[in-house]
C-alpha positions in Angstrom: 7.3 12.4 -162.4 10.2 10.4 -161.5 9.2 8.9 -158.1 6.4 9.7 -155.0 5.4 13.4 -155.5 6.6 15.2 -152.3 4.7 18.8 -152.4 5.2 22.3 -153.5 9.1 23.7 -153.0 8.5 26.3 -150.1 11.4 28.1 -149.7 10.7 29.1 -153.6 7.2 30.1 -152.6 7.6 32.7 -149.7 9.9 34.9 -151.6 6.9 35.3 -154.3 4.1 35.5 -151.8 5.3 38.3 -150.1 5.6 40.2 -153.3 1.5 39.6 -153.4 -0.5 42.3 -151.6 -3.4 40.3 -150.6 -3.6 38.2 -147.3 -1.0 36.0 -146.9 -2.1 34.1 -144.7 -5.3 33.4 -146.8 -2.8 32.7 -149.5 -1.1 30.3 -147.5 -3.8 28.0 -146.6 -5.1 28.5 -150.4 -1.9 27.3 -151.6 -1.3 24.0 -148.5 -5.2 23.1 -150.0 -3.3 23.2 -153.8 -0.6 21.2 -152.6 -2.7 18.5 -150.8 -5.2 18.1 -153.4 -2.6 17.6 -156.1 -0.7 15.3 -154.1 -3.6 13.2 -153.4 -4.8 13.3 -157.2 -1.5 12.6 -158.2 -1.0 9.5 -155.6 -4.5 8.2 -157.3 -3.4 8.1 -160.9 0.1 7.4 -160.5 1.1 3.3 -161.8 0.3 1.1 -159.3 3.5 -1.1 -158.0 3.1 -4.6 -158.5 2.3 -7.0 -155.2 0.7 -3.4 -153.7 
């Protein structure tokens, strides 16, 4: 991880979610919980920048 992590790739996603027969809209919001809760674990562990 080369810099401040920035989220799942979207435009990748849809084409594969609506391939899925469930909910999408249930899989959406499963998959924005995903994304937020990596972000923030990843923001927590990452190297901390000197003088921050």
């Amino acid at each position: 991880m080369g810099g401040a992590p920035i989220g799942l790739d979207w435009p990748a996603i849809y084409p594969l979610m609506e391939r899925q027969k469930s909910d999408w809209e249930e899989l959406h919001d499963a998959l924005m919980l995903m994304e937020q809760t990596a972000i923030e674990t990843m923001r927590e562990f990452a190297p901390k920048r000197e003088g921050k």
